[in-house]
N, C-alpha and C positions, 0 to 999 in steps of 0.2 A: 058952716060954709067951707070951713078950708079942708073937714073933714071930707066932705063931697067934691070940693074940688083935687084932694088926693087921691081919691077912691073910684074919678072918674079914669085918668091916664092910668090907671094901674089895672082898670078893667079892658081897655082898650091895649095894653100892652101882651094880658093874657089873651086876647083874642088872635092878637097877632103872631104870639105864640104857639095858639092853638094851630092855628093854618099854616104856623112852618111845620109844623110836628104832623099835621097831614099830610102836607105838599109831599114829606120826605119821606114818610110809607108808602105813600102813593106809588116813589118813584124808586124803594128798595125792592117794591113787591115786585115790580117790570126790571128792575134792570138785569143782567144777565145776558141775555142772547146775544146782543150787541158788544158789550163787552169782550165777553167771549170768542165769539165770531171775529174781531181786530185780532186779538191777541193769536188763537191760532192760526194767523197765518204767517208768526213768526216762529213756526216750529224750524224744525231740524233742516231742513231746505232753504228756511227763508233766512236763517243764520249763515249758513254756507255761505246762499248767495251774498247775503248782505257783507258778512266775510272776505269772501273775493273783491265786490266792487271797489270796498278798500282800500283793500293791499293792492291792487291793481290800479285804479283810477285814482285813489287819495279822496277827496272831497268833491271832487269834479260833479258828481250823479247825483247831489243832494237835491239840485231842483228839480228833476226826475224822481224823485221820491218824493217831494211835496205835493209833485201833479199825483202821481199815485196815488197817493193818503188822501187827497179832497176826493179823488175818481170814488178811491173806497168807500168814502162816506155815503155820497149823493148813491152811488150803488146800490149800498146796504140799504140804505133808508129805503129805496123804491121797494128790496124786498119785504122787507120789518111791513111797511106799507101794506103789499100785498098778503103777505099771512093775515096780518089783523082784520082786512077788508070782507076777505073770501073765505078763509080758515082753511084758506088748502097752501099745498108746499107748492115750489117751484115747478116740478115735475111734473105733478099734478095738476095744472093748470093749462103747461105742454100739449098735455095729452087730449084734455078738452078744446082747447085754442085751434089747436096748428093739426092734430090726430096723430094714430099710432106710427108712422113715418119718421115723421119729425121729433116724436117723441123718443124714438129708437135713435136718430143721429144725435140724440143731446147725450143718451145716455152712452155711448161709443165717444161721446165726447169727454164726459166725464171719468169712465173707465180707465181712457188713457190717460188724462190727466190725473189719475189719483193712481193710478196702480201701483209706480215706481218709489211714490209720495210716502205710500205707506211704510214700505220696504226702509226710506230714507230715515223714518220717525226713530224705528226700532235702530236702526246704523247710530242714532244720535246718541240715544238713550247707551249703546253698548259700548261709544266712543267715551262719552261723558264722565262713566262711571268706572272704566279701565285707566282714566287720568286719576281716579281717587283709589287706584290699588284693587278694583272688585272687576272679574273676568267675565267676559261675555257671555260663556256658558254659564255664569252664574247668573248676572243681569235680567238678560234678554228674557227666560224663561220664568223668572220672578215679575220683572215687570208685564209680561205676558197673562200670566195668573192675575195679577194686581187688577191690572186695565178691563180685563173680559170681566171678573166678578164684579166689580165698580156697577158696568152696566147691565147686566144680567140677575144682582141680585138686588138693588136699590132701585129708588125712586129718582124723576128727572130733577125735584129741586133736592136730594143730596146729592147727587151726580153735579148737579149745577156749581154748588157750595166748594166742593171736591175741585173745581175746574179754576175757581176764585182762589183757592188757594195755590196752584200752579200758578198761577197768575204775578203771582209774589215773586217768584223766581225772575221775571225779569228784572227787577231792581237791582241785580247783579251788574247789568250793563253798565247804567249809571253811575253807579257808585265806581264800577272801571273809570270811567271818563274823569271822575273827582278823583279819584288816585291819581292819573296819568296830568291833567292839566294841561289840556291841546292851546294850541296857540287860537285863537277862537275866532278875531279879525280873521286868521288863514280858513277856518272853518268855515265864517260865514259865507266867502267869496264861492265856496261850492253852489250857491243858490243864485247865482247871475248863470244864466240859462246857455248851454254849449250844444252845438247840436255833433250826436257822435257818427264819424264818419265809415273810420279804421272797423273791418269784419270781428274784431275781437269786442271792441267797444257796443259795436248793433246786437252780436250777442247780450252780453252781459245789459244791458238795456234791456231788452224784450225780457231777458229773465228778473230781471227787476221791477218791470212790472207784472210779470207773471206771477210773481209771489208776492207781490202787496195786494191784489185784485186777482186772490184764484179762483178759478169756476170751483173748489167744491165748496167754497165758504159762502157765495152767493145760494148755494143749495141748501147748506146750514144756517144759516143762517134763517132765513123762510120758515124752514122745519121747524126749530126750534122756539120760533116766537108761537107757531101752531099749539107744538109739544106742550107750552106752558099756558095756554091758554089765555093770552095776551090777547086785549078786545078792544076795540075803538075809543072807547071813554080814555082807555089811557093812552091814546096816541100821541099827544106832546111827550111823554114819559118815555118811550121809544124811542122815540127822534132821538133826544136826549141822551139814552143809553149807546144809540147807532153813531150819533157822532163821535163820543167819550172815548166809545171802543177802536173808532177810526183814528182820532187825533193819538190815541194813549198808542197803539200799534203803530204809527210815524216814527213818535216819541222816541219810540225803545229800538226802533230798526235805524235813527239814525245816530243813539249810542253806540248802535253795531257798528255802524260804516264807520264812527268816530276814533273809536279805541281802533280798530285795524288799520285806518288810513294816519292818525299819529305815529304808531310805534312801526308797525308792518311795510309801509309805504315808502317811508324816504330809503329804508333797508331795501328796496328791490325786492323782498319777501311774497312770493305768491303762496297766496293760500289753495291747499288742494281737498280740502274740508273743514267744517267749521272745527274738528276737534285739534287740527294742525294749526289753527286760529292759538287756541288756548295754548299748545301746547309752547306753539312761537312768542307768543308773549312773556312765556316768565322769565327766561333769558333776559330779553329785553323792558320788561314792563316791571317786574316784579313777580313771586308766587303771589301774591295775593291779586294781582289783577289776572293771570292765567288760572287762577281757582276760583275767581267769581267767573270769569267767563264760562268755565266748563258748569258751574253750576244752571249759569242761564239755561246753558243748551241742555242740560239736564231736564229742566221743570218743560224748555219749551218741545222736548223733543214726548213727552208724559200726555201734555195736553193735545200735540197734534196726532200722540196716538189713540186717544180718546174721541177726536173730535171727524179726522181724515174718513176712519171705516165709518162710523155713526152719517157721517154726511152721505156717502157712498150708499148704506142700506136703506137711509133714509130715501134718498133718491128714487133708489129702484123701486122700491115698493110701492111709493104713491104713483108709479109712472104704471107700474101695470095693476094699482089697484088692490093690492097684499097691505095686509095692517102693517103698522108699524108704532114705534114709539116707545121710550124708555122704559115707562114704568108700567109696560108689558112684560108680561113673563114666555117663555119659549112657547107655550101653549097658546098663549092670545095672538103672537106675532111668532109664529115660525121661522118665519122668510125672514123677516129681519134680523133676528135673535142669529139665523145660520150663517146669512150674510157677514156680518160683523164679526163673529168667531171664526170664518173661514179668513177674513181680510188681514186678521188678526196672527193666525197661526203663520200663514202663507209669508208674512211680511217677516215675523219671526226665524223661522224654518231658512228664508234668505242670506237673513245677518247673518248665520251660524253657518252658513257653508264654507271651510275653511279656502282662503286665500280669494274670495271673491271681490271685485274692485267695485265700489259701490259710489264713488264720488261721481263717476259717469254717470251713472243713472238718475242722481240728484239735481244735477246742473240741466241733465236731458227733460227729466219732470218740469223742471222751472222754466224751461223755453219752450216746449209743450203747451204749459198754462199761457204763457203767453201770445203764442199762436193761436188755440183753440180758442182764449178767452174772447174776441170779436163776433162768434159763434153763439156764446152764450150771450153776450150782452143784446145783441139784437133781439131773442126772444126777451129778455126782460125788457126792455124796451120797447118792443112792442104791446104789450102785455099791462106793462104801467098805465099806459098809453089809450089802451082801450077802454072805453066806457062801459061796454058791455060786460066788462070784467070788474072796474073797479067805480064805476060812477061816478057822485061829484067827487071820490077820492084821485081822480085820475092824474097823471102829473101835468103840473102847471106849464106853460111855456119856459120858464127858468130852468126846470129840472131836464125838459127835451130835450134842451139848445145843451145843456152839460152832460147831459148824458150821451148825446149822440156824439157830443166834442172828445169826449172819453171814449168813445167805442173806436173814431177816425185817429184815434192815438195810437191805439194799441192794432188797429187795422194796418196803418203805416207803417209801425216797428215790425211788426209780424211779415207784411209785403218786401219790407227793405231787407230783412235776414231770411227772408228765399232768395230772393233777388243777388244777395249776398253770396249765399251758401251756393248756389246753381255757376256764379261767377265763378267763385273758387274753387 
């Protein structure tokens, strides 16, 4: 008896066992896109910005960046959503939905919004790593090499693996804020809600949420859950990944505003790129928290170079119907393959022009995405929305009312800095 009755809880423990140890492949083999998809959107832009708000506002913009990060999630999900549903990308659904038209103004959307982006990635990357003594014509053209072979000559789950380890590099931020030791009661009062009046403030606003919620990671995003062949059965697994990646991409963007608005901020210090972030901090912060910063913008400026063109090619092709896809080779996907190598060199070929001022372009990109981004959300929103598109997958009343409350967010900030900019 006692034999049976210890042989029973110890059967029931391994069963229990059993189904954690599924649950957790289940949810290693999906996770990825989501992840992913958060984390690039704190490339070399999203640092800047995050950078600037800062040294410039101090703490002020943090509840502005909590609406952001929830907008990002319930976003992403709708897409993660629609890949699984339909097995087509954003673009591509565009195109079937709305027709060739509208399909053209998404992608004139998108172009402008990434062109300057790309350009910024490789600025990060050749900033980053002239803080650790190695020149840009050194840099720029190895990391160059590096990024195109990546995707050109591998498969999308090592490309993915490859993207997870960039991923590491933001831990840098963090580990600043524990070096530095903000006053943290002063920290949290950033999150009672202000609304910003002053043409400087509506800027930097709209560019904050431009780069937490950019139109091309809503395309990437899509794409990518396609790419990997992500299916219905694992749609809790998804969700899952789509918020981790939203909440973890908050996480690390509000280490950013953290460390620059502690040490940068009561100093009057404007930041005029995120490498003049790093570089202001050692003085002030220590080498070791200006060396982990340049590290972050390192990894994060690697990943957004990976990820910026790939969205971009990815885009275009399913919009007029050209293959695409990672673990194509030039032969199976032309268009993609040339796309991506052109976005690539083009962005390259930029950074290395000497004496070019490239922080304008950055800041421009990021208030770009935030204006264009109302553009884009409306079609996915729509589109969620549609049964004909996604049946009983379609979004609930909860996700409409927040989605459309996020689209009148970012519709307002983007009204109020014309409104602004036309004033002045």
């Amino acid at each position: 008896m006692r034999s049976g009755g210890i042989a029973q809880p110890l059967r029931a423990l391994r069963r229990r066992t059993a189904r954690r140890r599924v649950v957790l492949a289940g949810f290693l083999a999906v996770v990825g896109p989501g992840v992913i998809t958060g984390f690039a959107g704190n490339e070399a832009g999203g640092v800047t910005t995050y950078s600037s708000v800062g040294a410039l506002f101090g703490f002020s913009m943090l509840w502005l960046l909590l609406v952001a990060s929830i907008g990002l999630a319930v976003i992403q999900e709708m897409c993660s959503r629609m890949g699984l549903v339909t097995g087509q990308g954003l673009s591509d659904l565009i195109r079937e939905r709305f027709g060739v038209r509208w399909t053209v103004l998404a992608m004139i959307v998108l172009i402008i919004a990434n062109g300057t982006n790309v350009v910024a990635e490789f600025a990060g990357i050749a900033a980053s790593l002239e803080l650790l003594g190695v020149p840009r014509v050194v840099s720029v053209p190895i990391a160059t090499l590096a990024v195109w072979s990546l995707v050109v000559f591998f498969s999308y789950r090592f490309v993915e693996r490859v993207l997870f380890v960039l991923v590491l590099a933001f831990l840098a931020y963090p580990i600043s804020v524990f070096i530095l030791r903000p006053d943290w009661p002063v920290v949290m009062s950033g999150f009672i809600p202000s609304i910003p009046t002053s043409p400087s403030a509506l800027v930097f606003a709209l560019a904050l949420v431009g780069t937490t919620i950019t139109p091309y990671l809503l395309f990437y995003m899509q794409a990518s859950v396609v790419d990997k062949g992500v299916d219905r059965q694992s749609a809790s697994y998804a969700r899952v990944d789509v918020f981790l990646g939203a909440a973890l991409a908050g996480l690390f963007a509000f280490f950013i505003i953290v460390v620059t608005g502690t040490v940068l901020h009561p100093m009057g210090i404007q930041v005029t790129s995120a490498e003049a972030a790093a570089q202001a901090l050692v003085p002030l912060a220590g080498a070791r928290a200006g060396l982990l910063f340049a590290v972050g913008l390192c990894g994060a400026s690697l990943l957004g170079a990976v990820v910026m063109p790939l969205s971009t090619s990815y885009a275009i092709c399913e919009a007029f119907g050209w293959e695409s896809g990672i673990s194509k080779n030039f032969r199976e996907a032309p268009v993609f393959m040339s796309l991506f190598t052109l976005l690539l060199v083009l962005g390259a070929v930029v950074v290395l022009i000497p004496g070019i001022s490239l922080i304008p372009l950055i800041i421009s990109a990021q208030i770009a995405n935030g204006v264009l981004l109302p553009i884009v959300l409306i079609f996915i929103l729509r589109l969620a929305a549609d049964r004909r598109v996604m049946g009983d997958a379609a979004n609930g009343h909860l996700a409409t009312v927040l989605g459309w409350g996020i689209a009148g967010i970012a519709g307002s900030l983007s009204i109020a800095y014309l409104v602004a900019s036309f004033i002045a």
